[in-house]
C-alpha positions in Angstrom: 80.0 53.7 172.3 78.2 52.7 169.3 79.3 49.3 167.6 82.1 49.9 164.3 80.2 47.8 162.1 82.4 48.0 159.4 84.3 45.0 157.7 87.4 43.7 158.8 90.1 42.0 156.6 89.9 38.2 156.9 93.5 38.2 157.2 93.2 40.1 160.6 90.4 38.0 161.8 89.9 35.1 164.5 89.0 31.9 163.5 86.6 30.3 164.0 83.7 31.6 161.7 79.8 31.9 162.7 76.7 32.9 160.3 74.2 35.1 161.3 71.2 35.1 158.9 68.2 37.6 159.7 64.7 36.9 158.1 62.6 39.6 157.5 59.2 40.1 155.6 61.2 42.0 153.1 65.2 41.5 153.1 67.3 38.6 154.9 70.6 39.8 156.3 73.7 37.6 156.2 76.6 38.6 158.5 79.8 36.1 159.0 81.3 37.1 161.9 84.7 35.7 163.7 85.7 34.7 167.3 84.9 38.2 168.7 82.1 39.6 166.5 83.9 41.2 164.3 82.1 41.6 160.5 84.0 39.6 157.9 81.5 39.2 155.2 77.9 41.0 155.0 75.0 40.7 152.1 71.3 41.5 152.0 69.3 39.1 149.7 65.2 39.8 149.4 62.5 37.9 151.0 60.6 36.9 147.9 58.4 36.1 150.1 55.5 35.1 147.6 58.0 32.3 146.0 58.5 30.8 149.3 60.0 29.5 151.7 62.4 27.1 149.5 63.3 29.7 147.5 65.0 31.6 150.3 66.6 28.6 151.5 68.2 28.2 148.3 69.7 31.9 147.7 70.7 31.4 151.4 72.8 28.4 150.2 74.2 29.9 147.4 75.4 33.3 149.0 76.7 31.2 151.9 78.9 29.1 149.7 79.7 31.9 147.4 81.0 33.8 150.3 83.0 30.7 152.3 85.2 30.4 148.7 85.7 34.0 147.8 87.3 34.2 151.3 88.9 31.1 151.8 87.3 29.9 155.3 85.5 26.4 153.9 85.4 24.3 156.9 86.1 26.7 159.5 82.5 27.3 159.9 81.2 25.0 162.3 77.8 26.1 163.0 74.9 28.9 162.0 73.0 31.1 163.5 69.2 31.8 162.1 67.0 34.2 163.4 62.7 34.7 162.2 60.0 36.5 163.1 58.1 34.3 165.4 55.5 32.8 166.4 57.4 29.9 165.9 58.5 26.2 167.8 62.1 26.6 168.3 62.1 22.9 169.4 60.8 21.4 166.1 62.9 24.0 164.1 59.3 25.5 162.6 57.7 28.9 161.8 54.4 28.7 162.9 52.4 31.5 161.6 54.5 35.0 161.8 52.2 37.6 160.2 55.0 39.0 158.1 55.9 35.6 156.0 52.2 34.2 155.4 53.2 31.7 152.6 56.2 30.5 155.0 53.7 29.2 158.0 53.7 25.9 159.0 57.7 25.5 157.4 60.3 23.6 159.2 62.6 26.0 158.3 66.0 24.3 160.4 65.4 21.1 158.6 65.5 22.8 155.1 68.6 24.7 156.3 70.5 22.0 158.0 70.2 19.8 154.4 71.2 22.9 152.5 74.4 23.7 154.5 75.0 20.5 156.5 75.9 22.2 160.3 74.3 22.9 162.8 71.7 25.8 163.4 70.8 27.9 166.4 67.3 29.2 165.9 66.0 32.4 167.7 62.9 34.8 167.4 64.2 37.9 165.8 64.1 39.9 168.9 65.4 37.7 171.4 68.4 38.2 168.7 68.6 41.4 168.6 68.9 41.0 172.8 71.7 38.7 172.3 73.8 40.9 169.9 73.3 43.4 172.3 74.3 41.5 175.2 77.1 40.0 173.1 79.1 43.6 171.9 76.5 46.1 172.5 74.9 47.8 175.4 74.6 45.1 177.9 78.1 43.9 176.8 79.2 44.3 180.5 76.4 42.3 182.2 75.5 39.1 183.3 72.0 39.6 182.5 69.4 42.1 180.4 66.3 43.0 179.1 66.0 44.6 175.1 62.7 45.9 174.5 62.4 46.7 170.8 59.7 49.7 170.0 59.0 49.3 166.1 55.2 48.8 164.8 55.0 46.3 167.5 57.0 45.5 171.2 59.8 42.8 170.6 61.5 41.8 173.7 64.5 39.5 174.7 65.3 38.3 178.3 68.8 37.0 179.4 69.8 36.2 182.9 72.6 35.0 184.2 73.5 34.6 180.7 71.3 32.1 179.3 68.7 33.2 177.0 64.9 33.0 178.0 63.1 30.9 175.0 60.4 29.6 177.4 58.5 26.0 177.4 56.3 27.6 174.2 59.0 29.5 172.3 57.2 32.5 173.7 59.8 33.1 176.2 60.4 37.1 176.5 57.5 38.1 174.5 57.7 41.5 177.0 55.2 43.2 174.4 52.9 41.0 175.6 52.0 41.9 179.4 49.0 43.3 180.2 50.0 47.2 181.5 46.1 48.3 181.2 43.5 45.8 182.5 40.6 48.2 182.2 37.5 46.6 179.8 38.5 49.7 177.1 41.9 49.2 177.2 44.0 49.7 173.9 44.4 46.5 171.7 47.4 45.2 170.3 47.9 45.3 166.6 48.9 41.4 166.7 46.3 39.3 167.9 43.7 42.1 169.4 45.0 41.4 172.8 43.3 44.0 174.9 45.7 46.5 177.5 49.3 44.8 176.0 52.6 47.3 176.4 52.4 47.5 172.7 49.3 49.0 172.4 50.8 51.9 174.2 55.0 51.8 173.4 55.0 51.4 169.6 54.4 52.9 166.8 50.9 51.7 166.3 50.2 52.5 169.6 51.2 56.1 169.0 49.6 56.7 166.3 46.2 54.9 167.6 46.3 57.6 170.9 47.0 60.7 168.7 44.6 59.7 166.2 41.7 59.6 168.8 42.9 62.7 170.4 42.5 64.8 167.2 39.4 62.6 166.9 38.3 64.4 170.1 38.9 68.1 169.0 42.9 68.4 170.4 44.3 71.1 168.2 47.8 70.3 167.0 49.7 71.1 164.2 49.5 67.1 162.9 46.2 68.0 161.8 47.6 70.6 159.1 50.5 67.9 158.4 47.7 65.5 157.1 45.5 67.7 155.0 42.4 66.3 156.3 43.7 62.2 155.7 43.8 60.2 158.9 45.7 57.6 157.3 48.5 59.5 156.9 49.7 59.5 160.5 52.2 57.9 161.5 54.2 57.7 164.4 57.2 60.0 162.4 54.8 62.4 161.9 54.1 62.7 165.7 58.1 63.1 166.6 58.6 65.5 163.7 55.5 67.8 165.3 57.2 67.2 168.7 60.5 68.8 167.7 58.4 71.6 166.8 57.2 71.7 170.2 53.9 70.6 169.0 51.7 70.4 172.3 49.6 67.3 171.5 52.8 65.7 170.4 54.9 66.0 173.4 52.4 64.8 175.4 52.1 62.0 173.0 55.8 61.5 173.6 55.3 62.0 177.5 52.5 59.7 177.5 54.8 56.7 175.7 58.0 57.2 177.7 55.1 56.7 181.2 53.7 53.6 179.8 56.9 52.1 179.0 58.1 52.9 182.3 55.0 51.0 183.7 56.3 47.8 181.5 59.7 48.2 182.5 58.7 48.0 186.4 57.2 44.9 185.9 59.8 43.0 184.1 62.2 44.7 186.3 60.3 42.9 189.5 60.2 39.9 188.1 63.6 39.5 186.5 65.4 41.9 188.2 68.2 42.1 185.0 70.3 44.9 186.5 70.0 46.2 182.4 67.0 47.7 179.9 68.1 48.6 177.0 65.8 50.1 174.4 66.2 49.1 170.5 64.0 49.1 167.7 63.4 52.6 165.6 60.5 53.8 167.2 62.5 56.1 170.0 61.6 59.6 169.1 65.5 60.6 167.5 66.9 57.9 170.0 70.4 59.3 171.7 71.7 62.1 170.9 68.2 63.8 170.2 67.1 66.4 172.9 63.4 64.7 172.3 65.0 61.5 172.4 66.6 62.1 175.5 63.4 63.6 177.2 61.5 60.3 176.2 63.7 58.5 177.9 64.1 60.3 180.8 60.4 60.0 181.2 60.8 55.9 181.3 63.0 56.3 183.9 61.2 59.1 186.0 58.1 56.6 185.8 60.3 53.4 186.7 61.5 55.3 189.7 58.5 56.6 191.2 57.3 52.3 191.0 59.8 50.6 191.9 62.1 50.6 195.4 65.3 53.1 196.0 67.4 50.0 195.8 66.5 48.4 192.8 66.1 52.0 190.6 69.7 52.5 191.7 70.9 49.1 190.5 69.0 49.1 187.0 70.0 51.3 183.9 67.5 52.1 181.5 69.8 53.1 178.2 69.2 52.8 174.3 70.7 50.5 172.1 73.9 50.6 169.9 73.9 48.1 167.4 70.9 49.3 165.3 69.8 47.1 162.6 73.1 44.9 162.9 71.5 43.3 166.5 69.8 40.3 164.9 72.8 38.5 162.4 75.2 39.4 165.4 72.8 38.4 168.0 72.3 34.9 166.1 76.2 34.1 165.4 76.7 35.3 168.6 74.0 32.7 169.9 75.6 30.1 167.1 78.9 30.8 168.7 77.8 30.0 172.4 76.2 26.7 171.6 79.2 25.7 169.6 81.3 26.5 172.6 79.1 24.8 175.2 78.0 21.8 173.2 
């Protein structure tokens, strides 16, 4: 069941309210959601991100106050939910130095919000958001606890057990993109921060494209070759799933090669955390459910998690994609807003 999400009618909604602002490099969702997650209001302002980070703050006031009056909820908005790209102190309320927000590092970006608005703030890593919208009305709705891996140009993950949220002692809590799945010396680096042999370099886009492009560097015919005309630096991980629906050789076994490493990441997190739930977000899923290549891909994860892990555990664990998309991270954040509101 994929998540309706549609607006609702105030007038048919459930007090009380909760923000959920997104941060991107380019665009900065705002979602006000109600009682059970249901859409009330939703804008998309832009990052600006070479005017700063005050800037932002400021068109996040002014849509936020716009919106409370246009639909007549003032005051029944206790509390905010704000999600970033990391690295980032979650403690201190402060973007350390994400890659996509250079002029932003260094901000204490809670502080400027809280004087802004004047309520509380929740403050997540954009993917451990994304795992809690999911956990909150998407695919791990029905669990206690679960693991979102997100396969974009990177590996985002999010960890919940037993429903509490892992953030970790250095707000580096669930950073699943991050083991090491290859410890040999020539291992693959990750595209953030070199680190040698991460999951990353294997199950994202980058990583795609980095193992195709040394396998046509090596002489493998395939059909992506005539898709570039000769330019190397026009591959991209799209191009790899487009040649795979073709039935591309090289392609599928790019494909084959992705859904076995992921597999490998999966086990691990799986034996230490044992979630009962992995669900897989993020766009980089080869035509994701619903897709006959998307469906082989994943089939592939969980062929590789079986033949790793015991009969026991394999049976207890689903391995399925995610439903909420690009709406994850503002629901995932009001959803988080909500809970500390609650439990406060």
């Amino acid at each position: 069941m994929s998540y309706d999400a549609q607006l609702i009618d105030v007038s048919v909604s459930t007090a009380p309210f909760y923000w959920g602002i997104d941060i991107g490099g380019t665009g900065i969702k705002l979602g006000l959601v109600d009682d059970h997650g249901q859409t009330v209001a939703f804008t998309k302002i832009p990052t600006r991100e070479g005017e700063g980070p005050d800037a932002a703050m400021d068109q996040i006031r002014d849509s936020v106050v716009k919106i409370e009056k246009s639909l007549g909820v003032v005051g029944k908005v206790p509390h905010i939910g704000l999600g970033s790209p990391g690295p980032m102190d979650l403690k201190e309320g402060l973007l350390v130095e994400p890659p996509q927000l250079p002029s932003w590092w260094g901000y204490r970006i809670v502080d400027a919000l809280t004087e802004r608005l004047g309520r509380p703030i929740s403050f997540l890593n954009d993917a451990n958001a994304a795992a809690f919208g999911e956990f909150w009305l998407g695919s791990g709705r029905h669990n206690t606890s679960m693991v979102l891996l997100t396969l974009g140009t990177g590996v985002g993950g999010g960890v919940i057990l037993d429903n509490e949220m892992v953030n970790g002692v250095n707000s580096c809590g669930s950073e699943c993109g991050h083991m090491i799945v290859d410890p040999s010396p020539d291992a693959q680096l990750c595209i953030w921060g070199g680190g040698r042999g991460h999951l990353e370099a294997y199950a994202s886009a980058s990583g795609v494209v980095q193992r195709t492009r040394q396998r046509l560097t090596e002489g493998a015919e395939s059909s992506i070759s005539g898709m570039l005309g000769g330019n190397d630096s026009e591959l991209t991980a799209k191009k790899v799933y487009e040649a795979a629906m073709e039935g591309d050789k090289l392609a599928l076994e790019i494909v084959d090669e992705t859904g076995k490493w992921l597999g490998i990441g999966i086990t691990s997190i799986v034996h230490m955390a044992d979630p009962g739930s992995i669900v897989l977000g993020g766009a980089m899923n080869f035509g994701g459910p619903g897709c006959e290549l998307g469906q082989r891909f994943l089939d592939g994860v969980r062929a590789e998690f079986k033949r790793r892990t015991f009969a026991n555990v394999y049976a207890g664990t689903t391995i399925k994609f995610a439903t909420l998309g690009a709406n994850a991270g503002y629901l995932g954040v009001a959803g988080y807003a909500r809970k500390e509101h609650q439990t406060k």
